[in-house]
C-alpha positions in Angstrom: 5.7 21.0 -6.7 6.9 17.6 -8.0 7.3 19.3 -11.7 9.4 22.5 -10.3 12.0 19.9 -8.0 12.2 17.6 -11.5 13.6 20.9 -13.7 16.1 21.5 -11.3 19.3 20.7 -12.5 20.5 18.4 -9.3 20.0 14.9 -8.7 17.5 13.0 -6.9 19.7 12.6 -3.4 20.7 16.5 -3.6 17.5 17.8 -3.5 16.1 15.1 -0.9 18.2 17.1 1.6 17.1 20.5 0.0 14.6 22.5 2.0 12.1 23.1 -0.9 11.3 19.6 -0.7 11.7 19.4 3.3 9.2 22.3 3.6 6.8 20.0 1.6 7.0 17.1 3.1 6.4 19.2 6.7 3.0 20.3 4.9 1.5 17.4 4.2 3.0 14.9 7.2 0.5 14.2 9.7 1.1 15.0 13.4 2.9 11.9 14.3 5.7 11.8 11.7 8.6 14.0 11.4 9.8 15.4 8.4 13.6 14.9 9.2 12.9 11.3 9.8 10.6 10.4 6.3 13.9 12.6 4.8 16.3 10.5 6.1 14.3 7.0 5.5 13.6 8.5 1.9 17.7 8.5 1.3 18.2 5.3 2.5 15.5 4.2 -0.2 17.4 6.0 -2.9 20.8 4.9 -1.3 19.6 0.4 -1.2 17.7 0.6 -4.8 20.4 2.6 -6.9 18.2 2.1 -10.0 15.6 4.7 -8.6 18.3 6.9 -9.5 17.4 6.5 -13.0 13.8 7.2 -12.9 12.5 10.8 -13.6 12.5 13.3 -10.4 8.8 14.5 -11.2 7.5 10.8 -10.9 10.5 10.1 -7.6 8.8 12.9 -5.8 5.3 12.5 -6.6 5.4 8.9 -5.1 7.1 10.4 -1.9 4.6 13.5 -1.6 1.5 10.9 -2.1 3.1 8.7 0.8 3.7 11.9 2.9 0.1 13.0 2.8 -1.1 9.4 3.6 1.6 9.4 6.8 3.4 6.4 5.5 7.3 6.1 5.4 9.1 4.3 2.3 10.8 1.8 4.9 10.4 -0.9 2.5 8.0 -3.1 4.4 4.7 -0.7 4.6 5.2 0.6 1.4 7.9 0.3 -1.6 9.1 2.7 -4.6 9.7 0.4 -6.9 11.6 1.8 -10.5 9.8 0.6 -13.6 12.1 1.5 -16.4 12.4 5.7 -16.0 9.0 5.6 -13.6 8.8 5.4 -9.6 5.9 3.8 -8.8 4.5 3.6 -5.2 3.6 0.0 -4.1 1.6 0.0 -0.6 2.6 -3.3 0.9 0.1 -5.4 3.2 0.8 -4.3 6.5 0.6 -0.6 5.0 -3.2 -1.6 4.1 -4.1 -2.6 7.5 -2.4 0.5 9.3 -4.4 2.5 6.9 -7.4 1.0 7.5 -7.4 1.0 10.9 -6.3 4.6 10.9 -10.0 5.0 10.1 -10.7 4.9 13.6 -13.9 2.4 12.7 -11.8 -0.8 13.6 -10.8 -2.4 16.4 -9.4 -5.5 15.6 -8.2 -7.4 12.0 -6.9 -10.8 11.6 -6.2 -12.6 7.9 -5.0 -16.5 8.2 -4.9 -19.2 5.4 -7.6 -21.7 5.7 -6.5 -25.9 5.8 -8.1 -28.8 4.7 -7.7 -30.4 8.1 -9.1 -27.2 9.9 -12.3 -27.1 11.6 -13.6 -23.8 9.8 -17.0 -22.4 8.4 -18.6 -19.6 7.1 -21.8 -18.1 6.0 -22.5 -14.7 4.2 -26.4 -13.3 4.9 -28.9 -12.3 7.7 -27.1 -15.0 9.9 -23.4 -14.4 9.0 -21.0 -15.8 10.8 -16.9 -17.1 10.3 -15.3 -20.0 12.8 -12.0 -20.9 12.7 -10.1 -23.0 14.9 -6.6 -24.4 13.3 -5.9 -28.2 13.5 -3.6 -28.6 16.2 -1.6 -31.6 14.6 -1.2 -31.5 10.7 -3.4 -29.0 9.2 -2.4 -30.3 5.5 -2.5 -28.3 2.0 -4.1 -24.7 2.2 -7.8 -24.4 0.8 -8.7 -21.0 0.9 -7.9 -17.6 3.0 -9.9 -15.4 4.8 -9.9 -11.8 6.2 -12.0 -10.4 9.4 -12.6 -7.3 11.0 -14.4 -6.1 13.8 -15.4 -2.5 13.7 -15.6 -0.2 16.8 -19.7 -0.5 16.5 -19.6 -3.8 17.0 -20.3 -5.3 13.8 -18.0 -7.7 12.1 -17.3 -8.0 8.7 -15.2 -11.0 6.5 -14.6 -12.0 3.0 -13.7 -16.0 2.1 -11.5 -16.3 -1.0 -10.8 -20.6 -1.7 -8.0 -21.5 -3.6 -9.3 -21.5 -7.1 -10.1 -17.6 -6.5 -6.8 -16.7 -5.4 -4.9 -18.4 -7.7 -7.4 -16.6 -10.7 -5.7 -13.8 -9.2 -2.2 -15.1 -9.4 -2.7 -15.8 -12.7 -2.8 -11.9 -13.4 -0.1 -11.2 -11.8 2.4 -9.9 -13.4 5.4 -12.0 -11.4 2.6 -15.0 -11.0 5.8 -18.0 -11.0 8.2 -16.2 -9.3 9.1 -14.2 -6.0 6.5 -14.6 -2.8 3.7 -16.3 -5.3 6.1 -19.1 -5.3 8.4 -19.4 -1.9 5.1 -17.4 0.4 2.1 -18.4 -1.1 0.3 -18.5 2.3 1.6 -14.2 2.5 0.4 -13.6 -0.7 -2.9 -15.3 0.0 -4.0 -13.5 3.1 -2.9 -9.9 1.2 -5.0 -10.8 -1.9 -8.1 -11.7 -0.1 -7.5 -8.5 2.5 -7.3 -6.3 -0.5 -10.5 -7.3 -1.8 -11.8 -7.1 1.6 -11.1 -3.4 2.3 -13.1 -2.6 -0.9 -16.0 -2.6 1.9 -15.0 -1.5 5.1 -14.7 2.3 5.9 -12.1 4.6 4.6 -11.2 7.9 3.1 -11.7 8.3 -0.8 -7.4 8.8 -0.9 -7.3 5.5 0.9 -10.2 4.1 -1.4 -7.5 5.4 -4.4 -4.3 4.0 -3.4 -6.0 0.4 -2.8 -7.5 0.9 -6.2 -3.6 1.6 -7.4 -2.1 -1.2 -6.5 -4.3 -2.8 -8.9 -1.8 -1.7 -11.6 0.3 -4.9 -10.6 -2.1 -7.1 -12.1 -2.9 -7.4 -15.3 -7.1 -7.8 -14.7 -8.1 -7.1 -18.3 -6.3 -9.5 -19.9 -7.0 -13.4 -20.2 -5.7 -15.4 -17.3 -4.2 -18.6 -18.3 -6.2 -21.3 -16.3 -4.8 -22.7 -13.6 -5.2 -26.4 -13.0 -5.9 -27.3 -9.7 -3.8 -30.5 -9.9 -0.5 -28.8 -10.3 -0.7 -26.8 -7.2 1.5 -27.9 -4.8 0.6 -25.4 -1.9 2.3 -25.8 1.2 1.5 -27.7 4.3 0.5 -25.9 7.1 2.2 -25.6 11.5 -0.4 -25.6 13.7 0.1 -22.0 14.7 -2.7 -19.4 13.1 0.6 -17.4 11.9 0.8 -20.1 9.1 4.1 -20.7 7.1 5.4 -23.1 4.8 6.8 -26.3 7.3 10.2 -25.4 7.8 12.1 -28.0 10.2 14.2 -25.3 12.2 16.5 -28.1 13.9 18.5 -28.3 10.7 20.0 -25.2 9.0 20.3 -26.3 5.7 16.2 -26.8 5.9 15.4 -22.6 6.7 14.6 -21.4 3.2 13.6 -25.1 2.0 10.5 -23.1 0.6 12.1 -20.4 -1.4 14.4 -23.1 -3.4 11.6 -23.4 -6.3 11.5 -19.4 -6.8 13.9 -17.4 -9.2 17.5 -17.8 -9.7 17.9 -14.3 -7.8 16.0 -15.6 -4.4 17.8 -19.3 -4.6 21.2 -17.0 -4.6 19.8 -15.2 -2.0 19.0 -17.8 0.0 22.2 -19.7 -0.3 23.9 -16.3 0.5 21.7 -16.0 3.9 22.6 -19.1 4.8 26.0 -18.4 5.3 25.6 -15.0 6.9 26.6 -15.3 10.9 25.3 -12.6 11.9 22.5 -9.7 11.5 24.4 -7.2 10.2 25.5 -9.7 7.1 21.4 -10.1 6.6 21.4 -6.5 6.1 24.4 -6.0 3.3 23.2 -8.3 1.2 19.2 -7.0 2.0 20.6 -4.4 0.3 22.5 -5.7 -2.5 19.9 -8.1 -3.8 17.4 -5.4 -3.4 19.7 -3.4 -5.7 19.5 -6.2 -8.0 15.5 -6.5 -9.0 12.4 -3.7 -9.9 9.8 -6.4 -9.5 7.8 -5.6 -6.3 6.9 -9.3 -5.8 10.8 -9.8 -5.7 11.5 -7.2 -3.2 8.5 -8.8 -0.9 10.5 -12.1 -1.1 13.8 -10.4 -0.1 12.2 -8.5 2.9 11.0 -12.0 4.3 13.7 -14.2 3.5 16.0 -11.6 5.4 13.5 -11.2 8.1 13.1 -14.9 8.8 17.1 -15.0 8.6 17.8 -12.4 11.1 15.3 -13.9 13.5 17.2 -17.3 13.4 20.6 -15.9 13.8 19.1 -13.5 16.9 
């Protein structure tokens, strides 16, 4: 179908809104989404990253057919087309893993926090497995590791402990590894990296079990990390809420995006843009302008959160 809409002579907004495509999308959407709604939130993809315009319609459509059948919307914080030269590629974003997963119908609860030095917390994998974890309630210091837990509807439990060194090994493959969230959310990035490998064992469909396996394609795993000292981290220190983000003191202003100051030249702008923004509707203009301005995926991630955490302070 994708091939057929890509020799049409239209572009890629004309034949969103033509019914061949609608009549698609309506086959392969699950009960509780609508067709004229993944339409519509489809445009507004095309209409805030202008540069998907220039990527071929057979590979456009193919990413928004695979998100249909999986009953995920391109709303740009489950999942994200993201333009690599003339390709759309389809990037499942963290909180798309976890409402996959517990689409299943096998879990009942999942929880992925950053581990502290100054945390009471221990593990232990085997015939007596177990994971306790009870933040510090005063400083909980410099991040040492993440973790992600499930609980499944039989009433087993299942976990997987990733320390520091591991995640950043991971980093290190990354193909945006000293810029975007790696660098201003390293605690967000840490609980999605050790969540990913985690849902490599817990219950799912073999399309699920596929997609996962896809976003692989963001890393570069065959290739020869460059080792990471250990000594030139300088991971954040941690608020005593389980939600951990980088300590931000919210009494001044100027402080809000303190974090995000060491990233990229296009996430300082943004961040001295948000600043002055009075209002939610300014977060949302320039949302879409700097999203209009990147193709990384890590970059868009940063956007999202910077603009989230923006609009939430101005109310």
């Amino acid at each position: 179908m994708s091939t057929e809409l890509a020799k049409k002579p239209a572009s890629l907004k004309e034949l969103l809104g033509g019914e061949l495509f609608r009549e698609q999308v309506a086959m392969s959407l699950p009960a509780h989404l609508d067709e004229t709604r993944f339409v519509r939130i489809a445009q507004t993809a095309l209409s805030r990253v202008p540069k998907l315009g220039d990527c071929t319609q057979t590979s456009f459509f193919k990413c928004l057919l695979d998100l249909s059948a999986m009953g995920l919307e391109p709303d740009g914080r489950r999942a994200h087309l993201i333009p690599y030269g003339k390709e759309c590629t389809l990037i499942i974003d963290y909180k798309g893993l976890v409402e996959l997963v517990r689409r299943s119908g096998e879990v009942s609860d999942i929880h992925a926090d950053v581990i502290c030095e100054n945390d009471d917390f221990s593990y232990q994998y085997g015939s007596n497995s177990h994971l306790t974890h009870k933040p510090a309630l005063g400083g909980r210091g410099k991040a040492v590791g993440a973790y992600s837990f499930v609980s499944l509807k039989d009433g087993s439990e299942s976990f997987e402990v990733m320390d520091v060194e591991e995640v950043e090994r991971v980093r290190a493959c990354s193909k945006a590894k000293n810029n975007g969230p790696w660098v201003t959310h390293w605690n967000e990035m840490a609980k999605k990296t050790v969540f990913r490998r985690h849902t490599k064992w817990l219950p799912m469909s073999v399309d699920l079990r596929e997609r996962i396996e896809k976003d692989d394609d963001q890393y570069e795993f065959n290739a020869k990390p460059k080792q990471v000292r250990q000594t030139s981290l300088e991971l954040p220190a941690m608020e005593p809420e389980t939600e951990v983000e980088p300590e931000i003191d919210k009494s001044d202003e100027t402080d809000l995006f303190e974090s995000a100051i060491e990233g990229t030249g296009l996430v300082k702008e943004l961040c001295d843009d948000l600043l002055k923004c009075r209002a939610a509707s300014g977060v949302e203009k320039k949302r879409a302008e700097f999203m209009a301005k990147t193709s990384d995926p890590d970059v868009y991630d940063a956007i999202h959160v910077l603009c989230d955490e923006r609009a939430k302070e101005l109310g």
